[in-house]
Each structure stands twice: as C-alpha cells, then as structure tokens.
C-alpha positions as CSV (number, residue, x, y, z in Angstrom):
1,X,67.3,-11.8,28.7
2,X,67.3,-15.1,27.4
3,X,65.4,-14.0,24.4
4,X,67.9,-11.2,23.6
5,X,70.8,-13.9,24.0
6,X,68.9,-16.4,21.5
7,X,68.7,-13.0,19.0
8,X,72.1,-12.3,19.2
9,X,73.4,-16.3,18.0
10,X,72.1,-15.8,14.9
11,X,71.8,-11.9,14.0
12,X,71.2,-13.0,9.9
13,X,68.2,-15.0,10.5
14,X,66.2,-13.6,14.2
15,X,65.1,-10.0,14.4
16,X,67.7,-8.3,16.5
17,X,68.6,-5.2,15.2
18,X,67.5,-4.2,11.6
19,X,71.4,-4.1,10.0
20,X,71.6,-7.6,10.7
21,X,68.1,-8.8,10.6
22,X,65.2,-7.4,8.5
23,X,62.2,-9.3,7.2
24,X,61.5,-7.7,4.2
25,X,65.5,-8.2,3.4
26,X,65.2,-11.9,4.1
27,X,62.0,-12.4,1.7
28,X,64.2,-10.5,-1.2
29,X,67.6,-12.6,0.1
30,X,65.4,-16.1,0.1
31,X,64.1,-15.4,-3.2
32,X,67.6,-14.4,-5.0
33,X,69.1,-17.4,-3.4
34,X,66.3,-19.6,-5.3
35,X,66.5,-18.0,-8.3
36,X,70.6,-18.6,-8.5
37,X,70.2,-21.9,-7.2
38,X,72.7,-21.3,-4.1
39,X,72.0,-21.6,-0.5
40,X,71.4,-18.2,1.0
41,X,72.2,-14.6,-0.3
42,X,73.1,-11.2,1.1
43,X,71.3,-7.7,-0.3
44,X,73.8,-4.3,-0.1
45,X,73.5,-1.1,-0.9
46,X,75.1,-1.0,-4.4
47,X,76.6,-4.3,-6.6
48,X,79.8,-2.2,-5.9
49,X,79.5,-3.1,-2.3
50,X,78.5,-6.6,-3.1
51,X,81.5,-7.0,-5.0
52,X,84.1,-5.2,-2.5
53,X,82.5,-7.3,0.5
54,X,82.5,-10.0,-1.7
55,X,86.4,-10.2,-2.8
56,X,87.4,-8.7,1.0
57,X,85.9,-11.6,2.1
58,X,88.8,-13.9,0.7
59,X,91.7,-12.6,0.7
60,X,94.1,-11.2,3.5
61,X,97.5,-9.4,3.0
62,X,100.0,-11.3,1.0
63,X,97.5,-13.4,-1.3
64,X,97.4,-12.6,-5.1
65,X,93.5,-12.3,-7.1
66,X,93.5,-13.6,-10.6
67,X,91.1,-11.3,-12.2
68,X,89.4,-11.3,-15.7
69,X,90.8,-8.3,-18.3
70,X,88.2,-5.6,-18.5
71,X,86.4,-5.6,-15.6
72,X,83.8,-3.3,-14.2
73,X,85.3,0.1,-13.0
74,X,85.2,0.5,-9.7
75,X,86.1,-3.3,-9.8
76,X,89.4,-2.6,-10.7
77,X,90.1,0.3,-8.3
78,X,89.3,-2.2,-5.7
79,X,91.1,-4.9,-6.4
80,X,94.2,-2.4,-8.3
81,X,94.5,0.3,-5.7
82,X,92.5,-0.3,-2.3
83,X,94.1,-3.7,-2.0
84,X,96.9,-2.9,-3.0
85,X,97.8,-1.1,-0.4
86,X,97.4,-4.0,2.0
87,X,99.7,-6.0,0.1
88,X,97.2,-8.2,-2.0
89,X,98.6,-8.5,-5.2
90,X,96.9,-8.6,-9.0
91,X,97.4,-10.2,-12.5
92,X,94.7,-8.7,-14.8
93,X,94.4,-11.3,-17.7
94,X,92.1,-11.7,-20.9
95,X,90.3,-15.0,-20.0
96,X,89.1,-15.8,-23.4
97,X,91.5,-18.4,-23.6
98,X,91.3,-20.4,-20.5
99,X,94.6,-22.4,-20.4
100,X,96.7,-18.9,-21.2
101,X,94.1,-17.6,-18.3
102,X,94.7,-19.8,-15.5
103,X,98.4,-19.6,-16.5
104,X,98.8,-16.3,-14.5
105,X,97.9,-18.4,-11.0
106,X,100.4,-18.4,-8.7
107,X,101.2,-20.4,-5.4
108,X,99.7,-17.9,-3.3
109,X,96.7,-17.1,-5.9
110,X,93.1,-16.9,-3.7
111,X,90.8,-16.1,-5.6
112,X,89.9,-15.5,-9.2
113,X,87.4,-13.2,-10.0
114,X,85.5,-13.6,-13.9
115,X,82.7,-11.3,-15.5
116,X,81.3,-13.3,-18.0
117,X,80.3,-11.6,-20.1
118,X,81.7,-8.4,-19.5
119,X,79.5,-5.6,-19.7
120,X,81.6,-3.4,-22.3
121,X,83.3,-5.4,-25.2
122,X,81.1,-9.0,-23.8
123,X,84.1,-11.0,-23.8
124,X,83.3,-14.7,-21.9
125,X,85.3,-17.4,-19.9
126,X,84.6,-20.2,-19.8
127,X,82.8,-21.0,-16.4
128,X,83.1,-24.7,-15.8
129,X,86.4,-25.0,-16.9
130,X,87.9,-22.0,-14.7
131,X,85.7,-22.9,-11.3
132,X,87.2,-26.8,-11.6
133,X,90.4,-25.7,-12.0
134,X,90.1,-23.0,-8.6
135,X,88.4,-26.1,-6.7
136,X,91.5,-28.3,-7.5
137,X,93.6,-25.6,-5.9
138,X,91.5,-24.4,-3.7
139,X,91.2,-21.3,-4.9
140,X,87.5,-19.1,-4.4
141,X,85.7,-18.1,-7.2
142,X,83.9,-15.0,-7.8
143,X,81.6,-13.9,-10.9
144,X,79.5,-10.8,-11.4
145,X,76.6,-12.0,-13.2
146,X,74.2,-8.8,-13.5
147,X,74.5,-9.0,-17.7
148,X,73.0,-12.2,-17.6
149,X,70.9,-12.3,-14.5
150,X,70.0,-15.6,-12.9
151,X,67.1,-16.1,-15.5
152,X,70.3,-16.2,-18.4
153,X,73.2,-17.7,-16.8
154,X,73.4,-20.0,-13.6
155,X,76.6,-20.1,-12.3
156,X,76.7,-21.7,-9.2
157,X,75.5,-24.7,-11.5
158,X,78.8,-24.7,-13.1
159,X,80.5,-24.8,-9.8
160,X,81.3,-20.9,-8.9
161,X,81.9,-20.3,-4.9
162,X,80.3,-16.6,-4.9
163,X,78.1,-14.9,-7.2
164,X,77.4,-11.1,-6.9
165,X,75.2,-8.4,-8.7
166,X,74.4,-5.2,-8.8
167,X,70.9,-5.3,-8.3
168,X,70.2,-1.8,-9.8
169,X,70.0,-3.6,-13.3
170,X,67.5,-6.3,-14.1
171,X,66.7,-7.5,-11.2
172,X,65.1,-3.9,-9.8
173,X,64.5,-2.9,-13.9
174,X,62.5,0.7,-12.7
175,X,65.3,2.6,-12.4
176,X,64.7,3.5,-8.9
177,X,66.5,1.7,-6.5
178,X,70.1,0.9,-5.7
179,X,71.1,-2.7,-4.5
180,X,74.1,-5.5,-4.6
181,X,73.7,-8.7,-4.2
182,X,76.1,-11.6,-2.8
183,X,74.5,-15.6,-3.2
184,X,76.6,-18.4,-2.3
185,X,76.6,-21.2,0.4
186,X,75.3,-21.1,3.4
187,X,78.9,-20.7,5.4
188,X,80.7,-18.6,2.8
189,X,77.7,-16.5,3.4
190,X,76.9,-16.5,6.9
191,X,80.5,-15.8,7.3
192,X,80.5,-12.7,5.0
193,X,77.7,-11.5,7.0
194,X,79.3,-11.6,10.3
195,X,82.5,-9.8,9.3
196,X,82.7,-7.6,6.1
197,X,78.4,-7.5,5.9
198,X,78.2,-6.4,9.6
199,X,81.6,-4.2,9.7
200,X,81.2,-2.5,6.8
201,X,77.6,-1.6,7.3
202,X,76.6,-1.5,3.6
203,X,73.2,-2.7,4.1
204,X,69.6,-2.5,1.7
205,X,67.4,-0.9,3.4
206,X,63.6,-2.4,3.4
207,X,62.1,0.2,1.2
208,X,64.6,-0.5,-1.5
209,X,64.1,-4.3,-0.9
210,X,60.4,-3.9,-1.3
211,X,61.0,-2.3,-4.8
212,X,63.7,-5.0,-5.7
213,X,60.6,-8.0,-4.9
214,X,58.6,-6.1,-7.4
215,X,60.9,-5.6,-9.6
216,X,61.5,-9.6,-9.9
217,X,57.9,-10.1,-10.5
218,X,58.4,-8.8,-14.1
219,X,62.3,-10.4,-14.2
220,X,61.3,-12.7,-16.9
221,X,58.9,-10.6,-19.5
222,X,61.1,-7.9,-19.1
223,X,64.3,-9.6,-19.7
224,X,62.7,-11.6,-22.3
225,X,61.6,-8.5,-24.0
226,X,64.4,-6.5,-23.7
227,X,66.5,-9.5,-25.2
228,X,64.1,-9.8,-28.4
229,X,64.2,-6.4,-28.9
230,X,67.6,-6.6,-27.9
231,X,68.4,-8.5,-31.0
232,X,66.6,-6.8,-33.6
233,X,68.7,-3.5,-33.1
234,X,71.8,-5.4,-33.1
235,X,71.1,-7.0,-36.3
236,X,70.3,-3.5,-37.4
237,X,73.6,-2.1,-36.4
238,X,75.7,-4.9,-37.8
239,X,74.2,-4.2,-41.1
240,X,74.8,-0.2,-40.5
241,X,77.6,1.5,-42.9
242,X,78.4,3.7,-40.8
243,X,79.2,0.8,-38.1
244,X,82.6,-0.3,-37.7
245,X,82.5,-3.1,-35.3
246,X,79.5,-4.8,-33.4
247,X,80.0,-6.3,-30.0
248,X,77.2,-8.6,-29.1
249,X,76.8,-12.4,-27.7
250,X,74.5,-13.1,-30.8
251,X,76.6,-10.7,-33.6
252,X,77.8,-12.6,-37.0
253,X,81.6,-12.0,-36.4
254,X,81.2,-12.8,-32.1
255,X,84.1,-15.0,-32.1
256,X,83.2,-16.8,-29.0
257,X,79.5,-18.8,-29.9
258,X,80.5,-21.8,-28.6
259,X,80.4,-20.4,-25.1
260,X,77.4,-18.4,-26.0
261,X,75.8,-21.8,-26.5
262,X,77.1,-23.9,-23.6
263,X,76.7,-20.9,-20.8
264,X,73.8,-18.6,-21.5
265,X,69.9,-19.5,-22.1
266,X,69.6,-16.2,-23.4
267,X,71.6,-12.6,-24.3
268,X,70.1,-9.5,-22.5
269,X,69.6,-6.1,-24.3
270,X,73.3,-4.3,-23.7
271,X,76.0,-4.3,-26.4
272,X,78.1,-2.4,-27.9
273,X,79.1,-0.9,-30.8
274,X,81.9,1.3,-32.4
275,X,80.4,4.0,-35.2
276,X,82.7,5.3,-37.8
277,X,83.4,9.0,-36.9
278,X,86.6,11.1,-37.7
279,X,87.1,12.8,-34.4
280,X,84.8,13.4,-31.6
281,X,82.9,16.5,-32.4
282,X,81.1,14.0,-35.2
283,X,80.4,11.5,-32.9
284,X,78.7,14.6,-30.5
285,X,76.8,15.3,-33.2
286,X,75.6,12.2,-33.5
287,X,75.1,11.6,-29.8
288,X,73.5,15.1,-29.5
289,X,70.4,13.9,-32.1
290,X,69.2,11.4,-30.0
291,X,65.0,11.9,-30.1
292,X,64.2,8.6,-27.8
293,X,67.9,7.4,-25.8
294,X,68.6,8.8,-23.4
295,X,72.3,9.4,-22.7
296,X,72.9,7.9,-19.1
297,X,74.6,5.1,-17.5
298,X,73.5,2.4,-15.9
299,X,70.5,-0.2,-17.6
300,X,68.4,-2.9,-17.0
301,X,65.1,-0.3,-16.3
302,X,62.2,-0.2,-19.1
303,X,63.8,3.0,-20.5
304,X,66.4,2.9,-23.7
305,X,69.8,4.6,-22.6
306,X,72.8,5.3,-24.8
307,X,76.3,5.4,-23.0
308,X,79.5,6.6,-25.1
309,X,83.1,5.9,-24.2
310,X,84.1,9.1,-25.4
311,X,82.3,11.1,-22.1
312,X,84.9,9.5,-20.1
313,X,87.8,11.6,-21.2
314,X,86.9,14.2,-19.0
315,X,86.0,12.4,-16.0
316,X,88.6,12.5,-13.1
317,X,87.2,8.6,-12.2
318,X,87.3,7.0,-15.3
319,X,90.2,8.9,-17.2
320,X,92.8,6.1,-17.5
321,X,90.0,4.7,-19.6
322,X,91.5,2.6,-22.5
323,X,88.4,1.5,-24.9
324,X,87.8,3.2,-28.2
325,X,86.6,7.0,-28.2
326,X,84.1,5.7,-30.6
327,X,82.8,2.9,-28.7
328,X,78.8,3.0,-27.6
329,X,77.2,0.9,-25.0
330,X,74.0,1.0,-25.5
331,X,70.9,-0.6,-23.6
332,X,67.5,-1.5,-25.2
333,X,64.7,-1.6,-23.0
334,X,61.0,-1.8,-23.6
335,X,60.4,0.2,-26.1
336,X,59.0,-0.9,-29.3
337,X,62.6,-1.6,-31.3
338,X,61.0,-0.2,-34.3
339,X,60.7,3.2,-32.9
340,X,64.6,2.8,-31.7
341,X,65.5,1.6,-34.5
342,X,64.4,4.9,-36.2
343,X,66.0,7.0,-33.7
344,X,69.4,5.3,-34.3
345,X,68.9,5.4,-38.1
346,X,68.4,9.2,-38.0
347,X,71.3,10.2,-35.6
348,X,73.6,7.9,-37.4
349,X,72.6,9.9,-40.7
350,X,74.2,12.8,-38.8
351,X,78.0,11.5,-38.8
C-alpha cells in the first residue's frame, strides 16, 4: 500500500497507470524538453490536442486571448467557438507589427497566443518583443512552433511560457504517426498534466512515441535537406511567369527579413505560392498533372505533397476559408528538387 500511495504523488513521473505514466512517453517527453530548451514536456495524441490543452490551461470564463491573425484551423475554432461559449473572449490581430499587435490587450487579456511563422502566408511576430511585453502584464504566452521545429527556432530562449507542436510534422517526418506536443516549465507543466492532460485523456500512446524517438534521430538531415531543397524550388517559383506571388521566409519581396534573421537559424521546406489561373477549372488542370506531388495535407514526412486552397470550398470544416482560391501550400521533402522541379515546371505549362 505504501508503494501504491508513493505512485499516486507523482502520477507524471512513477509508473502508476500508463495515461499518466509511461516510460517510453517519458524518454520521447525528456528528449523534446532538451531539444526546446524548457524544463519538461507533455506528448498528446494530435498538435490539436496539444494546443486545445494548452490554451484551456490558462484561461477560465471571463478572460480575453489575444491571438495572432491567421492561425491554424482548428486553432481558431477553439479559441472562436468552443471558448466562446464559456465566455472567453477573442481579438484576432495581424501581429506583423507588434506595437499595433499588443494594442488589442485588454485588462482582462490572459493569454496571447502567436504562430510564428504561420504555416499558410508565413507571416512572423516578433518573439522577444511580444513575450516581454505578456511577462510585464503577466499575461501567458503560447507559440505553435511545428514550421520551425526546435532545430530552427527556440522560443522559450526568447522568453515564451508554453510551446506546443504537432508532432505529426518534422519531428515524426514518416508520415505515420500522430502526436502533439506541450514543452514548458516544470509547474506550468506538471499542472497541465494533472488537470486538462489527465481530464481530457488525450494521451500518445507508446507505439507512436517509439516512432516519434526515431523519427528525431534523422530531425536534423532531414530538416536540413528539406530546407536546401526547400529553397531551390522556391527560387524556381519566384522566377515562374506563371507565378503571381511567392510566400516564403527566404523569397526576394518577403517583407519581414529582419525577423527572418533575428528569430530563425533556418527556413523549413513549406511555402506557398499563388499561380496565375482564370478560374478554378485551370488551376484543376494544373493540380490534376501532378507526376511526383502528391495532393494531401499535412508535411514534414520524406514525401513531396501539394495542398491547394481552392479544395476547401467544398469542405463543410474549412468553408469560411478566406485565402486566395489560387493559393498553394506546398511541402518539399526529400526528393531530389531537380526531379520536383520538373514536375512543377510541366503542370504549370498546363495553365
């Protein structure tokens, strides 16, 4: 009995039950913690778990979240509807400009949630600047950093309370495993883990954490690669008549490269672009000639994927979608970016 009683005072660090406590979990939570550079970390099921036990963590009815403009879907819904209807109030802003930003704080403002950059157009904020201002006030701060990954970006360097991830994208790269991740300090996560973690039951389970560990022994060549490669096509693209508009980190008319500079050691392989088609049964043309991308969401893996805005017009989920109908997000893997090249050369000659 005293055993069991010993267990159950610390259920996130002694084997008790395997929701709270799982070895393989706390290899995979010691090492994402490390690599960060916070105190301890938290694996989920999805990054949209990370992020909804994340933000539930720090507010309560009555507070307002200052969010960046743009977010991540189902980052919005959370924080636009399924707070909303316990009285947590929301200012989307465009945090490009980080005075006009933190001008939408208010007295009862709790937490400010930034995606830098965002993983659509790749606007930034400016980190530093936005997590010394929330400490002043004591507001939390919250990034999602799975563009960068830990290897690109460090934001708990730069004074950011939580960061979160979807662990499905770089930090698995095989495609074959879905995970979240929540790194912070020890209390802020210790305390997540023994309310929303533990309520909400949104745990990894140990098979997918085993995958995840593998998956960071090949973090740095693959992101490395993917951003070299990365930048070729870009270039390529930006130089593309039939290109209207290039959004990318790294691109010639990126209009934020100071921050590029001061924030990130290095820009991954997703970025968009806008192609110039008359109306959509072009641009299906176009999407339909494809030889080597494949069309599906989601990135990070070793496999080239092509994801166009223009798909989300019939979806029930994403159909108060705003972004151009001829904007692409496209991810560049492993492949050689010669032979992608090529394949975006020839279904671009089909507009």
């Amino acid at each position: 009995m005293e055993s069991m009683r010993n267990s159950l005072k610390n259920e996130l660090s002694t084997p008790f039950y395997t929701r709270g406590y799982n070895p393989t979990a706390a290899i995979l939570r010691e090492k994402l913690a490390a690599l960060e550079g916070t105190e301890d970390a938290l694996v989920l099921s999805s990054g949209s778990a990370a992020v909804a036990c994340a933000v539930i963590s720090q507010v309560k009815a009555g507070d307002h979240v200052l969010c960046v403009a743009k977010p991540y879907s189902w980052t919005n819904k959370l924080i636009a509807q399924l707070l909303a209807r316990f009285d947590v109030s929301f200012t989307f802003a465009d945090g490009q400009n980080t005075e006009e930003f933190l001008q939408n704080t208010k007295e009862n403002t709790r937490l400010i949630y930034l995606e830098s950059p965002n993983s659509l157009t790749f606007e930034q904020q400016d980190i530093a600047a936005i997590a010394q201002f929330a400490k002043s006030k004591g507001i939390a701060t919250i990034i999602d950093n799975s563009y960068s990954s830990p290897l690109f970006q460090q934001p708990a360097a730069m004074g950011i309370d939580l960061i979160v991830h979807s662990a499905t994208k770089y930090l698995n790269g095989h495609s074959d495993a879905l995970g979240g991740v929540i790194c912070g300090s020890t209390k802020m996560i210790q305390h997540i883990f023994a309310n929303e973690w533990m309520t909400l039951g949104a745990h990894l389970s140990p098979h997918e954490c085993s995958l995840i560990l593998r998956g960071l022994r090949t973090l740095e060549i693959r992101m490395e690669r993917s951003a070299q490669s990365g930048f070729k096509v870009m270039q390529f693209l930006e130089n593309h008549p039939k290109v209207e508009k290039v959004y990318h980190p790294l691109a010639h008319h990126y209009n934020q490269k100071e921050l590029t500079q001061k924030q990130l050691k290095n820009v991954g392989g997703l970025f968009s672009f806008q192609v110039r088609a008359e109306n959509i049964d072009q641009l299906d043309n176009m999407l339909n000639g494809f030889q080597h991308f494949l069309l599906a969401t989601s990135w990070g893996g070793h496999e080239s994927l092509i994801f166009p805005m223009a798909v989300l017009k019939s979806s029930a989920n994403y159909s108060g979608n705003t972004l151009p109908w001829n904007l692409i997000r496209i991810y560049v893997g492993l492949e050689s970016p010669d032979l992608l090249i090529a394949d975006l050369s020839q279904a671009l000659d089909k507009l």
